[in-house]
C-alpha positions in Angstrom: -58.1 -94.3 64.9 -57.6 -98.2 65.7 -54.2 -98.8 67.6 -52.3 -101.5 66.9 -52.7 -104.9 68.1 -50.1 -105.2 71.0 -49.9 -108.8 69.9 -49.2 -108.5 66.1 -46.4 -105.7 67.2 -44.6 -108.4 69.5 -44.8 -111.4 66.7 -43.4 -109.2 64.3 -40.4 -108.0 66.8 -39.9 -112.4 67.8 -40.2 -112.9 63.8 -37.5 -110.1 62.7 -35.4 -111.3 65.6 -35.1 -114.8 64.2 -34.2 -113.8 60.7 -31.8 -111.9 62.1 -30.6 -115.0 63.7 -30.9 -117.5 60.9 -30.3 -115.3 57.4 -28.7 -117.1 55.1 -24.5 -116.5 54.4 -23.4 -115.2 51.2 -21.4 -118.8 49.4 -17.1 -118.2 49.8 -16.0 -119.5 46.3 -13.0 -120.6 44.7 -12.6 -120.0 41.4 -8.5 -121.1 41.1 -8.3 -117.8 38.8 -5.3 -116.4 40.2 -3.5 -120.1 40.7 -0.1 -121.0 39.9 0.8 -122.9 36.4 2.6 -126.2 36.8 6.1 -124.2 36.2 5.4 -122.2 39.2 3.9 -125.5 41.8 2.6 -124.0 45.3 4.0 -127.5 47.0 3.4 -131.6 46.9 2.6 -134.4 49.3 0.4 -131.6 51.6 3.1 -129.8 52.5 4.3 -126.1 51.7 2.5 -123.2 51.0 -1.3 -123.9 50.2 -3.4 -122.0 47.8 -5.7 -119.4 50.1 -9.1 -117.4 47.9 -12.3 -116.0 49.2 -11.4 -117.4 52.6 -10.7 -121.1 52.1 -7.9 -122.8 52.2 -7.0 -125.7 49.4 -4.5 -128.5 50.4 -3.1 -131.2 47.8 -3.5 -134.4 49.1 -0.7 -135.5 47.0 1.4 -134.5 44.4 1.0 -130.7 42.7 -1.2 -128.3 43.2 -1.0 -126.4 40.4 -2.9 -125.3 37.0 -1.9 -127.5 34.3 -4.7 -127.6 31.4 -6.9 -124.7 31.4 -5.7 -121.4 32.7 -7.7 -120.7 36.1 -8.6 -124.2 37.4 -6.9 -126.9 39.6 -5.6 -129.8 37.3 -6.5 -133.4 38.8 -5.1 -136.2 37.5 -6.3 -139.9 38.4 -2.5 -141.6 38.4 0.4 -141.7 37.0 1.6 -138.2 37.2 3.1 -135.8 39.9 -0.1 -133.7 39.6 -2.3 -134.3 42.7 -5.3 -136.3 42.9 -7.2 -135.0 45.4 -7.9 -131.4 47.3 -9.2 -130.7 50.3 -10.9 -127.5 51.7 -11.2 -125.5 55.0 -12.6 -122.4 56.4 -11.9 -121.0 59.6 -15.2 -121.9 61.0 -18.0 -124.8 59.8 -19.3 -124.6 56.3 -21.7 -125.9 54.4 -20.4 -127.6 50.9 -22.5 -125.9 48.3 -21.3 -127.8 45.2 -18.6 -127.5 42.8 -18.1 -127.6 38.3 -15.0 -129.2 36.6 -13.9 -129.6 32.9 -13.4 -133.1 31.7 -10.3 -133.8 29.8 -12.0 -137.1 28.9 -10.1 -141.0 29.5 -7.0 -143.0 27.9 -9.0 -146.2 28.4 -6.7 -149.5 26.5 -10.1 -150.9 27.4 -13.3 -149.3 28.3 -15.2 -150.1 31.0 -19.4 -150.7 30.8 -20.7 -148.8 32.6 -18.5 -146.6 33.7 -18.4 -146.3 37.7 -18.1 -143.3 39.7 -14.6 -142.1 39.8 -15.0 -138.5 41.0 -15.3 -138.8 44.9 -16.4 -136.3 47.2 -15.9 -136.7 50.7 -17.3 -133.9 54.0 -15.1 -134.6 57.3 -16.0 -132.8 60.6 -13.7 -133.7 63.9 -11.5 -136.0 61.5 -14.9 -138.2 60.7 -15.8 -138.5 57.2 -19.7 -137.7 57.8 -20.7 -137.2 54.5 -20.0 -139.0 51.1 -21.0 -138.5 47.1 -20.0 -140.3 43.4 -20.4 -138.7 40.8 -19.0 -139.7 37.2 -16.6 -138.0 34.7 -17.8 -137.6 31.2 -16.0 -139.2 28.2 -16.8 -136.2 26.4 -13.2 -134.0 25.9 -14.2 -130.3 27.2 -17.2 -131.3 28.9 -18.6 -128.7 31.7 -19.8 -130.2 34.8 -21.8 -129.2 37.6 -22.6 -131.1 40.8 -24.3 -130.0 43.6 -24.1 -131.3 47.2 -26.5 -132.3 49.4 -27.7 -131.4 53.0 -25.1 -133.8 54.3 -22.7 -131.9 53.6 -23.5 -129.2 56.5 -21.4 -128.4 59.8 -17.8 -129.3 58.0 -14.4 -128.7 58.8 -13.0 -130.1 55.8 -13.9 -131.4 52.1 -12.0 -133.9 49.9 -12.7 -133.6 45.7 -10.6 -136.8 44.6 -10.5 -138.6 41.3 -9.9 -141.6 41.3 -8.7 -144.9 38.7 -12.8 -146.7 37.8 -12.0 -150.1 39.6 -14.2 -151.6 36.4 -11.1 -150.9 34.0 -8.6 -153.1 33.4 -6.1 -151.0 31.3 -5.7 -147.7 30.8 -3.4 -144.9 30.5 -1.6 -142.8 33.0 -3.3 -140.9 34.0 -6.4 -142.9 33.3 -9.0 -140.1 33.4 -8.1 -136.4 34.4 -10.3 -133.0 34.9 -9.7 -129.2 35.5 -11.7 -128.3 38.8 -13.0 -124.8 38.0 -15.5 -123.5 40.8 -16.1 -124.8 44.8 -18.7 -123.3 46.8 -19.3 -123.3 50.4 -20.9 -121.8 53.2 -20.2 -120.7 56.3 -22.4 -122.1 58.8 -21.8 -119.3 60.6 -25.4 -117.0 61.8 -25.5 -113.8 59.9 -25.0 -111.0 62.8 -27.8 -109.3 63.8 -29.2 -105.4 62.7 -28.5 -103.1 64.9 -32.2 -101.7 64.9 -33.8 -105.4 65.4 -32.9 -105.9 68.9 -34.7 -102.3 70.0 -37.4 -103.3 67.8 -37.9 -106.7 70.3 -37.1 -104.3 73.6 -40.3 -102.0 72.5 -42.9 -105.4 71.7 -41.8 -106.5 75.0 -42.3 -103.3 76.8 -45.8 -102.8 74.6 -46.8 -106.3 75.9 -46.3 -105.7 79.6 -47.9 -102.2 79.5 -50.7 -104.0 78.2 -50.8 -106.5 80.7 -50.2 -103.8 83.6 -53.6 -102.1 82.3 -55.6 -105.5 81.5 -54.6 -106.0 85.2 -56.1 -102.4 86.4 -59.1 -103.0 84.9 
């Protein structure tokens, strides 16, 4: 019977031992299911009690952070209101921001602007440096489902802003302008999966295969 290549053994121990390393994490989502309506606010202006799922922590940037629309999401409105405008998300290590979906409630425009310019801003910040920036445009459409993904910029965070904000292209409009239920966030953590226990002994034996082989190479 053939024995096995000494050499294929130890790839295959180096190979399992980087997957090990470098697996991919399992995304941390928020889904604002279990958030408070507007009757029952967590707190304004960034301060009081923030809203905590899956391991992330959401922050107004201004205003309310509360459900106001649609049961389950985070209403955003653009101006005008106490709701906030903005949210911004961290983990207790760096993540990777995945993407995120929203519901548009549609625009009061008195007039509307052509084209319409990117008003939902998203923003990745890592030691208090935006590092990372993305537009992306509401949809007139009442009800509309969005989904947006984000890019490999947005690696190695420490915190995410999801604003919406007034299109500088309109003159008039109502208050709030333009306004959206934030349903879903995914991120990352960048994080390395931890090893299986049985991959390190499986790199111990390629080794000591390896220098057995060399020790009788040498004898020879």
């Amino acid at each position: 019977m053939t024995s096995p290549d000494i050499r294929s053994v130890t790839a295959a121990a180096a190979i399992a031992l980087t997957l090990g390393v470098t697996g991919p994490a399992t995304a941390n989502t928020v889904t604002f299911d279990s958030l408070p309506d507007y009757g029952t606010v967590l707190g304004s202006g960034g301060s009081g009690s923030p809203f905590v799922e899956d391991g992330i922590t959401v922050t107004a940037t201004n205003g309310i952070l509360a459900q106001y629309f649609t049961a389950g999401t985070a209403h955003l409105d653009d101006s005008g209101t106490d709701i906030t405008a903005g949210l911004i998300f961290t983990m207790a290590s760096p993540f990777a921001a995945v993407g995120f979906s929203l519901i548009s409630l549609g625009y009061d425009f008195l007039d509307v602007p052509d084209p319409l310019s990117d008003n939902i801003l998203v923003t990745g910040f890592s030691g208090g440096s935006a590092v990372a920036s993305a537009g992306f445009t509401l949809s007139e459409i009442f009800g509309q489902v969005q989904s947006f993904a984000l890019g490999p910029a947005f690696a190695a965070l420490d915190a995410l802003l999801i604003e919406i904000v007034q299109p500088q292209n309109s003159a008039l409009c109502g208050a709030p302008c333009g306004h959206l239920d934030l349903d879903q966030v995914e991120l990352t953590p960048a994080a390395a999966v931890p090893l299986p226990p049985a991959l390190p002994m499986l790199a111990a034996a390629g080794l000591a295969l390896a220098a057995l082989s060399r020790r009788r190479r040498d004898r020879r």
